[in-house]
Structure formats: structure tokens, C-alpha cells
N, CA, C and O atoms as a Tinker XYZ file with bonds, in Angstrom:
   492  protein
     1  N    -43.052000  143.640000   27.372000    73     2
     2  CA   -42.605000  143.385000   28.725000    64     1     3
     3  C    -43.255000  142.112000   29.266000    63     2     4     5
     4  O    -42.557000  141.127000   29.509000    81     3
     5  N    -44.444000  142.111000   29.440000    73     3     6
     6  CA   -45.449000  140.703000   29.139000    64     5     7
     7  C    -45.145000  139.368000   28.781000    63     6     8     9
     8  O    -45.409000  138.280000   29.292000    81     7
     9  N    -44.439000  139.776000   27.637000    73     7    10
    10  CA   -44.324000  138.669000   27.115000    64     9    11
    11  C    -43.000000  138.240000   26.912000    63    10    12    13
    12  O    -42.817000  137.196000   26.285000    81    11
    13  N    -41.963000  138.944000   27.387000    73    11    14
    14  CA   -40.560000  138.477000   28.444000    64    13    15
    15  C    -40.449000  138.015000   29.432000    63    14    16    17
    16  O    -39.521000  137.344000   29.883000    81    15
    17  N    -41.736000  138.442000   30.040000    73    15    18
    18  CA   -42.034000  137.853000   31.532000    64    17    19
    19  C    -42.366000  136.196000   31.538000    63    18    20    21
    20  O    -42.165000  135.367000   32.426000    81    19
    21  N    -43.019000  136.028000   30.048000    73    19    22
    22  CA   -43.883000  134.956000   30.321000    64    21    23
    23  C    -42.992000  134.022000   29.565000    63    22    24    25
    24  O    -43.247000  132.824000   29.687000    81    23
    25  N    -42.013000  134.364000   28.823000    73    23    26
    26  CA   -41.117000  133.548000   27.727000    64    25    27
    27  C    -39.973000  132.886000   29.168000    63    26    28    29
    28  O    -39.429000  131.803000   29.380000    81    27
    29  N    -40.012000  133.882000   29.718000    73    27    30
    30  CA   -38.667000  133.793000   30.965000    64    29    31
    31  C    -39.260000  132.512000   32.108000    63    30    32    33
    32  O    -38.523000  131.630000   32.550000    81    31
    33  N    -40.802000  132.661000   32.460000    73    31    34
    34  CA   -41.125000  131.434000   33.562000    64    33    35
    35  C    -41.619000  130.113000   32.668000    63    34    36    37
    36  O    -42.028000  129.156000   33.326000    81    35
    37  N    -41.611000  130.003000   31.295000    73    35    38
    38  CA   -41.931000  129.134000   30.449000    64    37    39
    39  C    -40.028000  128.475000   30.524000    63    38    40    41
    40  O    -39.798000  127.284000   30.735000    81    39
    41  N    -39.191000  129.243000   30.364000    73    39    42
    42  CA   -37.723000  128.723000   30.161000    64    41    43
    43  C    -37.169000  127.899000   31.822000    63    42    44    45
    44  O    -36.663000  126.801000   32.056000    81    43
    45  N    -37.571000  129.053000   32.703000    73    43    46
    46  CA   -37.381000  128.389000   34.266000    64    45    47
    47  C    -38.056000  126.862000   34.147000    63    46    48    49
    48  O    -37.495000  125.869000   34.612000    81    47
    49  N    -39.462000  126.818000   33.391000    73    47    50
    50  CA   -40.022000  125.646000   34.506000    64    49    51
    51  C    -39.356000  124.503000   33.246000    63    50    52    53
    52  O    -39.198000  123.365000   33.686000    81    51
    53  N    -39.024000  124.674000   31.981000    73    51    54
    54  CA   -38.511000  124.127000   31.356000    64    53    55
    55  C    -36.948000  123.191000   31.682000    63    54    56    57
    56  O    -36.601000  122.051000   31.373000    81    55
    57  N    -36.319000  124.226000   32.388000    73    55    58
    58  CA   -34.932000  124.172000   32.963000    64    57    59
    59  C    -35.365000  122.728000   34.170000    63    58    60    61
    60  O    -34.775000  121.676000   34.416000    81    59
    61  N    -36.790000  123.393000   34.750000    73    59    62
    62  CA   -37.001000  122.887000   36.063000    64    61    63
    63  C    -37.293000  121.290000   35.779000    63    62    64    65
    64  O    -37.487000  120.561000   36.751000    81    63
    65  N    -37.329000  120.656000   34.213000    73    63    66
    66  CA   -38.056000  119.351000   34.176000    64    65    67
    67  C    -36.451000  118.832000   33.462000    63    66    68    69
    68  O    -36.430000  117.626000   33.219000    81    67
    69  N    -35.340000  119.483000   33.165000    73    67    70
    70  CA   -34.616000  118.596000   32.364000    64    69    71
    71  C    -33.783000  117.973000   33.691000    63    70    72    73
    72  O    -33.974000  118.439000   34.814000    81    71
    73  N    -33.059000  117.127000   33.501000    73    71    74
    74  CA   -32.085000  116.441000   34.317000    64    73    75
    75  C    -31.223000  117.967000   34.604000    63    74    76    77
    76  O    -31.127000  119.052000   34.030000    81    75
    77  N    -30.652000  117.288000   35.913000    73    75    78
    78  CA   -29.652000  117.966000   36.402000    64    77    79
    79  C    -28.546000  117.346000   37.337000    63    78    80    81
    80  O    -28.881000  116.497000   38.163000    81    79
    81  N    -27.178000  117.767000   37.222000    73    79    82
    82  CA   -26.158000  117.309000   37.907000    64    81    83
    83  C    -26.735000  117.184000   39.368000    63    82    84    85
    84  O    -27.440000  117.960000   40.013000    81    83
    85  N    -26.190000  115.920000   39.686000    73    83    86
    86  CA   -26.589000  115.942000   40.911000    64    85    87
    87  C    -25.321000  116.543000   41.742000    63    86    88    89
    88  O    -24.291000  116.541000   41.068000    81    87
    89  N    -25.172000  117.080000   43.120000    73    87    90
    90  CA   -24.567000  117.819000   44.211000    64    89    91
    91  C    -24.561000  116.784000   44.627000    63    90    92    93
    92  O    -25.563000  116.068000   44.608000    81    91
    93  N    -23.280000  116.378000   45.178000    73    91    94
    94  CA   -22.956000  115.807000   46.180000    64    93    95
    95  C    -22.039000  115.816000   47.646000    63    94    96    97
    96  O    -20.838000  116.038000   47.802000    81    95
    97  N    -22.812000  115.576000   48.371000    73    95    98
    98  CA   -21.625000  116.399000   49.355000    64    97    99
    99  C    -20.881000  115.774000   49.705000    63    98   100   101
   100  O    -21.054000  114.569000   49.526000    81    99
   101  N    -19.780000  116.180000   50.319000    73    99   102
   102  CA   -18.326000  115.545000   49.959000    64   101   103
   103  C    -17.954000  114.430000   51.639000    63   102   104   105
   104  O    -18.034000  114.922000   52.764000    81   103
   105  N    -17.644000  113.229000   51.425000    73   103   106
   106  CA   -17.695000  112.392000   52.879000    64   105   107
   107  C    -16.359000  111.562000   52.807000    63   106   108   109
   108  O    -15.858000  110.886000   51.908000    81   107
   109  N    -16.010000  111.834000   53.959000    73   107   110
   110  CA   -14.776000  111.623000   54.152000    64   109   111
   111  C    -14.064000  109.946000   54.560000    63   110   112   113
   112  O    -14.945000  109.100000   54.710000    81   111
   113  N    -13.197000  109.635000   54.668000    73   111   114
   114  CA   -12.798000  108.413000   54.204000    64   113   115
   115  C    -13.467000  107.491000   55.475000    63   114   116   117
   116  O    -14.209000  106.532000   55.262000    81   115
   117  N    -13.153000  107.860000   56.549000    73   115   118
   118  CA   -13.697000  107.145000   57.748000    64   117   119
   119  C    -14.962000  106.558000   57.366000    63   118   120   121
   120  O    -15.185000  105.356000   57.218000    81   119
   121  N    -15.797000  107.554000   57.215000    73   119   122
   122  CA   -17.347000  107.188000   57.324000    64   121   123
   123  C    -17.766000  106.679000   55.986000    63   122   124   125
   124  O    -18.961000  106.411000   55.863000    81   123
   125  N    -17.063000  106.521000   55.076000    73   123   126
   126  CA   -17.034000  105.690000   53.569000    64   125   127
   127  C    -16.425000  103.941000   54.144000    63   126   128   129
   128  O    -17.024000  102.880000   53.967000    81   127
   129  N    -15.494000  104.084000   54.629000    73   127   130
   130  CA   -14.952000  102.484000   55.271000    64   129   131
   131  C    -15.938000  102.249000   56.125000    63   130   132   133
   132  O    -16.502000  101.210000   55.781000    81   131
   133  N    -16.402000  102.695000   57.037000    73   131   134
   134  CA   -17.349000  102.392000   58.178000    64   133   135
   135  C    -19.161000  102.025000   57.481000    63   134   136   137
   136  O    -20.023000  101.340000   58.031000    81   135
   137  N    -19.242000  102.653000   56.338000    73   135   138
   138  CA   -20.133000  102.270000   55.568000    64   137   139
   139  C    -20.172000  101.216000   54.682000    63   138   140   141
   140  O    -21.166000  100.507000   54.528000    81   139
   141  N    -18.719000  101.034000   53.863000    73   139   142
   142  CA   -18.497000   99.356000   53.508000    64   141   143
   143  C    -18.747000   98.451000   54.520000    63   142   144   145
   144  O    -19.611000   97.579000   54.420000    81   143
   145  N    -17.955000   98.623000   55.610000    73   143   146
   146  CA   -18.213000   97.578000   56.991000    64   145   147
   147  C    -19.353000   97.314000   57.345000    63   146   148   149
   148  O    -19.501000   96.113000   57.571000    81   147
   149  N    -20.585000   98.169000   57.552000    73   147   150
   150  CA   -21.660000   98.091000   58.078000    64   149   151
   151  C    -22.405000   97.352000   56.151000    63   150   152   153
   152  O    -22.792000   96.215000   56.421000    81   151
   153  N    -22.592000   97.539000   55.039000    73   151   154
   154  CA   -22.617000   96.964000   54.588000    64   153   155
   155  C    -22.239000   95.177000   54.398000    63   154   156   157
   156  O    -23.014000   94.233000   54.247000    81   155
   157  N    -20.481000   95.216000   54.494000    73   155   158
   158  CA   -21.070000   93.774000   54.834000    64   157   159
   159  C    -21.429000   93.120000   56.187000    63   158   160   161
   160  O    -21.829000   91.979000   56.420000    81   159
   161  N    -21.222000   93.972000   56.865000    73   159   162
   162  CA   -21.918000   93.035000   58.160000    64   161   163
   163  C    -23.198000   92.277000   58.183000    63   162   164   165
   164  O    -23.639000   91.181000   58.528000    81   163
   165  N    -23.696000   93.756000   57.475000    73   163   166
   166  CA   -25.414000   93.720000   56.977000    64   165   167
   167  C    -25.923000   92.487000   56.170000    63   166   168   169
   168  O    -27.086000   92.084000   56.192000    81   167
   169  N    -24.922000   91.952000   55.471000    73   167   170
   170  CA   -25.549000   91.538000   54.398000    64   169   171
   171  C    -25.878000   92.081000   53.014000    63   170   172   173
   172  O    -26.192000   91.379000   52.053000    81   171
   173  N    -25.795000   93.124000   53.017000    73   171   174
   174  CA   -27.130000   93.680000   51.775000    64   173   175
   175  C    -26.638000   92.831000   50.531000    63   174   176   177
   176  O    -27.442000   92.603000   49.627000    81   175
   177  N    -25.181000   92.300000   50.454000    73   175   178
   178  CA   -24.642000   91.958000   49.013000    64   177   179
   179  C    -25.432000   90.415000   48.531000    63   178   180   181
   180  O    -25.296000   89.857000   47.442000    81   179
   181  N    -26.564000   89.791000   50.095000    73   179   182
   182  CA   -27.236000   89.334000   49.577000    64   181   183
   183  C    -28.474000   89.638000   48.598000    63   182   184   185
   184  O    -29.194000   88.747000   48.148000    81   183
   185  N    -28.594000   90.677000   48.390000    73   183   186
   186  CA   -29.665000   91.141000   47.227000    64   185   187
   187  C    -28.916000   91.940000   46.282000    63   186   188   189
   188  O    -29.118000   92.054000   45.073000    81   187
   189  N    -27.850000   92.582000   47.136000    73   187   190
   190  CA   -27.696000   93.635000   45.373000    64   189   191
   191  C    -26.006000   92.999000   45.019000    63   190   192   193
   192  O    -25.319000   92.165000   45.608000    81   191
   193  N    -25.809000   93.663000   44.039000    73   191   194
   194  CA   -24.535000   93.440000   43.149000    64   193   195
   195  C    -23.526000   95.080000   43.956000    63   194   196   197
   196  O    -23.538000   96.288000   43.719000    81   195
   197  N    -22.764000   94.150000   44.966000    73   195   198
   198  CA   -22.021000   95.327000   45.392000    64   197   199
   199  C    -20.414000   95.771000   44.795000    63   198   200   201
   200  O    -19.536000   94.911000   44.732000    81   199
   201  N    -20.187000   97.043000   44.422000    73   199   202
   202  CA   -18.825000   96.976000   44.052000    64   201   203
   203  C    -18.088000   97.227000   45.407000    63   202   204   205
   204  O    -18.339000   97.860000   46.432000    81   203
   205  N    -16.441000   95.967000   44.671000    73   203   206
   206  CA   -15.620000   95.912000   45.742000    64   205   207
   207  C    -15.813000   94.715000   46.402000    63   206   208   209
   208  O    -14.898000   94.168000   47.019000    81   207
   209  N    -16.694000   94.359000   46.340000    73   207   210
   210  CA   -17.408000   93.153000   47.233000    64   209   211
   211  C    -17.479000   91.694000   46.249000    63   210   212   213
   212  O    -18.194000   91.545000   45.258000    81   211
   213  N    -16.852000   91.035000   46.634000    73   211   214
   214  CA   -17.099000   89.856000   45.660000    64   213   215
   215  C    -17.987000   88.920000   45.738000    63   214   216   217
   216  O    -18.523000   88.398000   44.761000    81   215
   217  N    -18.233000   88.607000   47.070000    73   215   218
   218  CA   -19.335000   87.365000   47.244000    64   217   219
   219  C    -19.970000   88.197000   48.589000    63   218   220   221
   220  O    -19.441000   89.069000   49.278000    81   219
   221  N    -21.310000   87.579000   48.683000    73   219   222
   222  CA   -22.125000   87.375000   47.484000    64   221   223
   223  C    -22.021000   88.354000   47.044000    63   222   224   225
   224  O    -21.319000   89.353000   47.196000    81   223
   225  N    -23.041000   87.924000   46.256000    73   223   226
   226  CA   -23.519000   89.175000   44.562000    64   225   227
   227  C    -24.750000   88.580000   44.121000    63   226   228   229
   228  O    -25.085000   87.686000   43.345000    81   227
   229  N    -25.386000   89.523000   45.015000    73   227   230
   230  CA   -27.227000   89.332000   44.552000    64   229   231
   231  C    -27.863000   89.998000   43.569000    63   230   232   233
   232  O    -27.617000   91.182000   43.342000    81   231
   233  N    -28.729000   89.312000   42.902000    73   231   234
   234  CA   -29.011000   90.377000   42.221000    64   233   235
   235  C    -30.754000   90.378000   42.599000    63   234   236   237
   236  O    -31.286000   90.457000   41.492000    81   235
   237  N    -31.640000   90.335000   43.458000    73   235   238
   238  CA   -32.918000   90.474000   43.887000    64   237   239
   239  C    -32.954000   91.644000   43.317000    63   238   240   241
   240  O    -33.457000   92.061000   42.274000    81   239
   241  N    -32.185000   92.234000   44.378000    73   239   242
   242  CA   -32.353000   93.782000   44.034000    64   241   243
   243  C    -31.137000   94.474000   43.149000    63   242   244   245
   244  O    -30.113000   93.863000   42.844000    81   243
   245  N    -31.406000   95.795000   42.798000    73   243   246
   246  CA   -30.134000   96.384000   41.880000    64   245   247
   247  C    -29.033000   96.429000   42.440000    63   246   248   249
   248  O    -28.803000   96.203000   43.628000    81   247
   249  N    -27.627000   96.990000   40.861000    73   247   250
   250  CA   -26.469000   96.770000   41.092000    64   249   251
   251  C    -26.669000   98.382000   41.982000    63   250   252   253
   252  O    -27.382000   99.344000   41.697000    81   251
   253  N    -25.861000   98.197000   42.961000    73   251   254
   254  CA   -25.012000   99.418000   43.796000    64   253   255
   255  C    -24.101000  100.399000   42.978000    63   254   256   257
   256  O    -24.087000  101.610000   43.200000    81   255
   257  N    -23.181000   99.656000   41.812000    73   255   258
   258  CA   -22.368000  100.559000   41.176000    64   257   259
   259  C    -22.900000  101.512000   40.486000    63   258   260   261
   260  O    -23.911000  101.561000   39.785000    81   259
   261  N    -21.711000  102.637000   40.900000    73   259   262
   262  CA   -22.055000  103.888000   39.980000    64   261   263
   263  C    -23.451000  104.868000   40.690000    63   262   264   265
   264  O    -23.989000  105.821000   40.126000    81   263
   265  N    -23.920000  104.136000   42.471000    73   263   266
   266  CA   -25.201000  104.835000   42.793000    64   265   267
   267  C    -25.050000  106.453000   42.797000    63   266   268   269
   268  O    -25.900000  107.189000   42.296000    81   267
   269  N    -24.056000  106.841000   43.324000    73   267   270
   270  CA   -23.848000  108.110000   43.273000    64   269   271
   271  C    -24.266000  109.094000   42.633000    63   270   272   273
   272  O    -24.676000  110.170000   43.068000    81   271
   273  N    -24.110000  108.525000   40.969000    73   271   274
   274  CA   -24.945000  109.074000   39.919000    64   273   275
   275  C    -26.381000  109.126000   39.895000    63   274   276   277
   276  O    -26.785000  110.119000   39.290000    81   275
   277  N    -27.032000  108.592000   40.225000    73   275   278
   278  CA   -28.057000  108.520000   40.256000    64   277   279
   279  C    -29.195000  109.408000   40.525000    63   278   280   281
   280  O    -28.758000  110.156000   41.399000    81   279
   281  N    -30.543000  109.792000   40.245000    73   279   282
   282  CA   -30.608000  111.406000   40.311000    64   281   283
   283  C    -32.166000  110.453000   41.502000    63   282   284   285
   284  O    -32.806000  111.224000   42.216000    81   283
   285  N    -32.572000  108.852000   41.550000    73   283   286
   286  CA   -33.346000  108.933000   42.059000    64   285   287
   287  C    -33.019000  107.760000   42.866000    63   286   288   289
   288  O    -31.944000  107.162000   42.828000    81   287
   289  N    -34.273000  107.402000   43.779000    73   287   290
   290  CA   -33.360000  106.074000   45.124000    64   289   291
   291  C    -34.720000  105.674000   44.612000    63   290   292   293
   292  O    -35.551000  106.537000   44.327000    81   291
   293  N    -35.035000  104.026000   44.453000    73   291   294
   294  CA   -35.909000  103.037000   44.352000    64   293   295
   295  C    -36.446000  103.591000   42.842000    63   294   296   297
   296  O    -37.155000  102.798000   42.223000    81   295
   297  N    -36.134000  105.000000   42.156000    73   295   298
   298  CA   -36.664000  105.448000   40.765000    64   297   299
   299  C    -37.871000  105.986000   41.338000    63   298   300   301
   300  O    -38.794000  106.410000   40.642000    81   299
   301  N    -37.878000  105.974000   42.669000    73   299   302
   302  CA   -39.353000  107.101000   43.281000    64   301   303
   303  C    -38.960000  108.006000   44.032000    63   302   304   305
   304  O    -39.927000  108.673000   44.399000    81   303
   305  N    -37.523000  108.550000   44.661000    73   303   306
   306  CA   -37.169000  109.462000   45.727000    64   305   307
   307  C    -35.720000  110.041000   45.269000    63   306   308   309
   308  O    -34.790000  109.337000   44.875000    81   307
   309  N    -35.703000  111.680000   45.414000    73   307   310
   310  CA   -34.594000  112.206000   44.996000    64   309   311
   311  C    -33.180000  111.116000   46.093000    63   310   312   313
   312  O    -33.234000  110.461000   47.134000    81   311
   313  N    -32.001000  111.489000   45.012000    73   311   314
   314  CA   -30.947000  110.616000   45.449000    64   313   315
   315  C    -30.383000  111.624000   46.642000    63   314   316   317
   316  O    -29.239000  112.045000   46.465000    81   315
   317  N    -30.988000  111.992000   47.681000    73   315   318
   318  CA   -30.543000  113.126000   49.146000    64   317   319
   319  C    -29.900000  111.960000   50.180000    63   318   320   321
   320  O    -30.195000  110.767000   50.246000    81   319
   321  N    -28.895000  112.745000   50.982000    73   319   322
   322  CA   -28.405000  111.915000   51.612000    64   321   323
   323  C    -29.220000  111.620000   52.837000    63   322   324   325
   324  O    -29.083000  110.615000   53.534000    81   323
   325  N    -30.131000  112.644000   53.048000    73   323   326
   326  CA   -31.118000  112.459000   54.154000    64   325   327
   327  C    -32.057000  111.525000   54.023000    63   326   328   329
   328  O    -32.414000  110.779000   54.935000    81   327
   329  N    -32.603000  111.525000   52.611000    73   327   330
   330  CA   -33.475000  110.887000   52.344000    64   329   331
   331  C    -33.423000  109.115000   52.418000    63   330   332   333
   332  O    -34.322000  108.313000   52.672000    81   331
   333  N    -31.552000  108.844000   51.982000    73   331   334
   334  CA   -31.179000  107.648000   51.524000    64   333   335
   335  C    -30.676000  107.055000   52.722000    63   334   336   337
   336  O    -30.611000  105.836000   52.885000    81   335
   337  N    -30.366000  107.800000   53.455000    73   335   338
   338  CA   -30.318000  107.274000   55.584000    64   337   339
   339  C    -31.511000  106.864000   56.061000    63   338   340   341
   340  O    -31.834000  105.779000   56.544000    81   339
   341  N    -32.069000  107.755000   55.890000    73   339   342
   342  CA   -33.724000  106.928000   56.090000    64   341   343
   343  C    -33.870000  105.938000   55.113000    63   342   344   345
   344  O    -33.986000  104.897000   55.759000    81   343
   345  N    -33.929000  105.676000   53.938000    73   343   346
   346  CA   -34.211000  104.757000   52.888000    64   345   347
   347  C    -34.063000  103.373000   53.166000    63   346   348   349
   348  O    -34.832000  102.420000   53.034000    81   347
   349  N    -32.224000  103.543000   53.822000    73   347   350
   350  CA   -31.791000  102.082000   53.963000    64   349   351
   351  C    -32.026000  101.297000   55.505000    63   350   352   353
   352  O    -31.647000  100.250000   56.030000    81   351
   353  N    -32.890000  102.472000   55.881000    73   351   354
   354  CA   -33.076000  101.358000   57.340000    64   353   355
   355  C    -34.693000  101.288000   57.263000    63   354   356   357
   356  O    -35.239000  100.606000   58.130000    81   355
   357  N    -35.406000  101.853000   56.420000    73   355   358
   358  CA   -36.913000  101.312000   56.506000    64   357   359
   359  C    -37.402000  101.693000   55.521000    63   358   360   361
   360  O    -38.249000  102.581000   55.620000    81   359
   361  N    -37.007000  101.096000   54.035000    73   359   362
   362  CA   -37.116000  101.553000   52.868000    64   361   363
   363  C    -38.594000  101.280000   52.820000    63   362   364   365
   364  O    -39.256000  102.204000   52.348000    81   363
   365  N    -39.287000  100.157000   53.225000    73   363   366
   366  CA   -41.274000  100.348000   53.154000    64   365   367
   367  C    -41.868000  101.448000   53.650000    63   366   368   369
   368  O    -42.928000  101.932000   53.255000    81   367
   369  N    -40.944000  101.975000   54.812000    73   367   370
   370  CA   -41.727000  102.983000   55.052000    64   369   371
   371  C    -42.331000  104.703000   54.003000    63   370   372   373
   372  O    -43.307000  105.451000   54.055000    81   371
   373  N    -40.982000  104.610000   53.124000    73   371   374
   374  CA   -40.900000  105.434000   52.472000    64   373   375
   375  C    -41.183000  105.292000   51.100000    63   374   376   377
   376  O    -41.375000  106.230000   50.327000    81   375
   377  N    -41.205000  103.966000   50.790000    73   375   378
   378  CA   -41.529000  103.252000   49.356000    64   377   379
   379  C    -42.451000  102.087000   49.562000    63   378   380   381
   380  O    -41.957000  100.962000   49.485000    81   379
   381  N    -43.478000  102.194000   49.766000    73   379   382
   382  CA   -44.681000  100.927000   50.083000    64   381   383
   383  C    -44.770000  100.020000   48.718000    63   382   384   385
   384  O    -44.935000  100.267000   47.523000    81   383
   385  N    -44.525000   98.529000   49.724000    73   383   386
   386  CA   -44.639000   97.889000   48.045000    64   385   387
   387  C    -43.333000   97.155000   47.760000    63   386   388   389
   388  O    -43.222000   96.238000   46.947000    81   387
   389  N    -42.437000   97.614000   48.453000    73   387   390
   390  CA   -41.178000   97.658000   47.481000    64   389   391
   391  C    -40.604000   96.317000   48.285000    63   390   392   393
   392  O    -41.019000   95.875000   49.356000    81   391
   393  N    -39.516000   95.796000   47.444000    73   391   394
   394  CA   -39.195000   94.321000   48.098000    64   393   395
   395  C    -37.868000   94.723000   49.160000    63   394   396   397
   396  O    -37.671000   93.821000   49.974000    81   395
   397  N    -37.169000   95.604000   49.263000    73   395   398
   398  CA   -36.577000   95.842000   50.296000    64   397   399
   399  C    -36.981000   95.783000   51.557000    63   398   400   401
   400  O    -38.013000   96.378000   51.869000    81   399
   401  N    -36.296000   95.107000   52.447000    73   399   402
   402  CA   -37.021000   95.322000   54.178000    64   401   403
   403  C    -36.617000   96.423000   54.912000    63   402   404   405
   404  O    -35.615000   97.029000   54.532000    81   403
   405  N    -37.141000   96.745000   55.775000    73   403   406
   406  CA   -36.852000   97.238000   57.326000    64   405   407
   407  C    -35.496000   96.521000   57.429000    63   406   408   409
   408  O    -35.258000   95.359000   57.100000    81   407
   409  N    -34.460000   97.632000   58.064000    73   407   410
   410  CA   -33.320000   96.472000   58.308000    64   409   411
   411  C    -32.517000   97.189000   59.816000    63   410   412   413
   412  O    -31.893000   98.240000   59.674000    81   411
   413  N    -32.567000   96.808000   60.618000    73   411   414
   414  CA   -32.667000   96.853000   62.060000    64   413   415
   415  C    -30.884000   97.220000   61.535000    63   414   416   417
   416  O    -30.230000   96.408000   60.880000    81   415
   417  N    -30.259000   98.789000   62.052000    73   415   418
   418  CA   -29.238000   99.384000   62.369000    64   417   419
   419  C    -29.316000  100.737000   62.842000    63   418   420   421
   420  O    -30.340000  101.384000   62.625000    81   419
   421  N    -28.443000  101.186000   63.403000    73   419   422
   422  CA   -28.442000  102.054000   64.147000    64   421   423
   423  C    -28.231000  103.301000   63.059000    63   422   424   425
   424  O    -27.953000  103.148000   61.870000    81   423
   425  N    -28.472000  104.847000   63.896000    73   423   426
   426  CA   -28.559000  105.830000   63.071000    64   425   427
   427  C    -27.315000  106.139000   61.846000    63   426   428   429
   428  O    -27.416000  106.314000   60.632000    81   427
   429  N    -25.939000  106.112000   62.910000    73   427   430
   430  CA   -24.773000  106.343000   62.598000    64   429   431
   431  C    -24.458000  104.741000   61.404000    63   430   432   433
   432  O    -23.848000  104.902000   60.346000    81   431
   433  N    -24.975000  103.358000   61.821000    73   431   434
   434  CA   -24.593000  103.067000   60.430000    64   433   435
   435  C    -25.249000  103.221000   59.268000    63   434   436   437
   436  O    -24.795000  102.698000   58.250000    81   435
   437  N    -26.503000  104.017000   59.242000    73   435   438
   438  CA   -27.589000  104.317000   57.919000    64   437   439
   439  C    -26.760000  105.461000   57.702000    63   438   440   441
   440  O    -26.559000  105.492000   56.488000    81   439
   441  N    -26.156000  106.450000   58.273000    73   439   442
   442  CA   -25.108000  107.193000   57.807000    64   441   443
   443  C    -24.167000  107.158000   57.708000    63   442   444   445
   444  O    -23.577000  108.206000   57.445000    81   443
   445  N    -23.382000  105.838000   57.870000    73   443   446
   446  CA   -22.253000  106.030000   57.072000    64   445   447
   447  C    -22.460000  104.672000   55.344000    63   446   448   449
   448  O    -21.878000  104.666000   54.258000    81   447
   449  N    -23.562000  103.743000   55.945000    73   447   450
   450  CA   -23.644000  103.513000   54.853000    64   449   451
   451  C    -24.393000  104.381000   53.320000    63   450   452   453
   452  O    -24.544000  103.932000   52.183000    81   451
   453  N    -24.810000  106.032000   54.009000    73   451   454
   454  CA   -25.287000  106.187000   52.918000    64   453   455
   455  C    -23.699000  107.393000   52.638000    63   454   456   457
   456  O    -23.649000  108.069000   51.611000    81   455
   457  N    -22.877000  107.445000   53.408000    73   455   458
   458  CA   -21.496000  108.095000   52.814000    64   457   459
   459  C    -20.448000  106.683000   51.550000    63   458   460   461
   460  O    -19.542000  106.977000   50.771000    81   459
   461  N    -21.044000  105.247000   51.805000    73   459   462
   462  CA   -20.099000  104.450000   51.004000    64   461   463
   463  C    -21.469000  105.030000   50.110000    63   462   464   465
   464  O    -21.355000  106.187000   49.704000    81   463
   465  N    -22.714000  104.326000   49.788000    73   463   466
   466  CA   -23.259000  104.541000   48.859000    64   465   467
   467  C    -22.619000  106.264000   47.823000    63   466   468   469
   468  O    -21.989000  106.030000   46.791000    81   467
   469  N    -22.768000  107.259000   48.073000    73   467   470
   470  CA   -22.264000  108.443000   47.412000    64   469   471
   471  C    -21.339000  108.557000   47.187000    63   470   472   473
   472  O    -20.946000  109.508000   46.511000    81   471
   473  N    -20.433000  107.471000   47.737000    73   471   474
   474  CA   -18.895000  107.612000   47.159000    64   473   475
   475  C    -18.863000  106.814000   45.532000    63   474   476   477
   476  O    -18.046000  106.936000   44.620000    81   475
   477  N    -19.809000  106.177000   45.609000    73   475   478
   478  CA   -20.192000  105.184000   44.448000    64   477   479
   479  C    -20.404000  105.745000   43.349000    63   478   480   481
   480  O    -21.573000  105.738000   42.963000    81   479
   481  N    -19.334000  106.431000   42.461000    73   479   482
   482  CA   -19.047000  107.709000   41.473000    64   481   483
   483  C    -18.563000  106.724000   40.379000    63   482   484   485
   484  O    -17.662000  105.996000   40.797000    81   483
   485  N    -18.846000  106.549000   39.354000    73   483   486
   486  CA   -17.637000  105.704000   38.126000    64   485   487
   487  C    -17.639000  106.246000   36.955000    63   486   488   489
   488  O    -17.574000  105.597000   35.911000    81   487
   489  N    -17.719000  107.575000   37.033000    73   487   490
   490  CA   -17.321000  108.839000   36.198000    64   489   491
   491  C    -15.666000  109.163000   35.962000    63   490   492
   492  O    -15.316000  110.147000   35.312000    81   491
């Protein structure tokens, strides 16, 4: 019995270190366009490689395509949509160090740019 018990939380924490599909929750077309828009208004395609977007195309920072997939944000923070609203308006705060800035927008466009970011699927 013991040692079902112990074979069973050895398999959980095992489960608990492999990759896993990421969940994504599902965002609707408005706030996906309103998140391209606030993207380029922003700028950001001066640092990263944006899809859809032709000019610029930075590459300082990483390509955008395919973020959706992604299981982490900067490769230090789960890919959450909560997390990545906060991320893109004061990514030092949450990642010290990192060459991204503070980038002065309002709540509603860190959320809808993090609804274009998750739409960013190329599966």
C-alpha cells in the first residue's frame, strides 16, 4: 500500500516537470484588432519581428510569431494572460535586467494587446 502511495506522488511530480499544453483562453476578434492597433501605434515592431506587420521588423528583441505557443514570457514567467498584461506595460518590473522598457499605455490596451499576442497560434 506504501509503496503505491509513493510510486503514485513520484509519477504526479514527474507529470508535474514535463511540458504541458498550454490553455488558452479564447479572445474575441475586437480585442485581437484593438491589440494589433495598439501594437502598432506603440511601436513595439521597432524591436521585435511582428507577424502581419511588415515594417518595421526589429529584431532587438524576439520574433512575436507563433507567441501563443509558448509555455514562458521573457523564458522567466508562465505564458498567463494576467501575467503578460502586466509584462507588456512594465516588463522591468517583473523581469529586472531585461532590455524591454516600461511602456506608458493604458490598462485596456495591455489587454487587448495581450488578446493579439495569444491569438499568435501557427499550429
Amino acid at each position: 500500500m506504501l509503496r503505491t502511495g509513493v510510486i503514485g506522488v513520484i509519477a504526479i511530480s514527474l507529470n508535474a516537470c514535463s511540458p504541458t499544453e498550454l490553455q488558452h483562453e479564447r479572445v474575441d476578434a475586437a480585442s485581437v484588432r484593438k491589440g494589433r492597433e495598439a501594437v502598432e501605434r506603440l511601436g513595439c515592431g521597432a524591436c521585435h519581428d511582428l507577424p502581419g506587420i511588415a515594417w518595421p521588423s526589429g529584431r532587438v528583441g524576439p520574433s512575436l510569431h507563433g507567441f501563443a505557443n509558448r509555455a514562458m514570457i521573457a523564458g522567466q514567467l508562465p505564458n498567463r494572460p494576467d501575467i503578460l498584461a502586466r509584462f507588456v506595460r512594465d516588463a522591468p518590473a517583473l523581469v529586472p535586467g531585461t532590455a524591454m522598457p516600461e511602456i506608458e499605455m493604458t490598462l485596456e490596451e495591455a489587454d487587448a494587446i495581450t488578446a493579439w499576442l495569444q491569438s499568435l497560434d501557427e499550429s
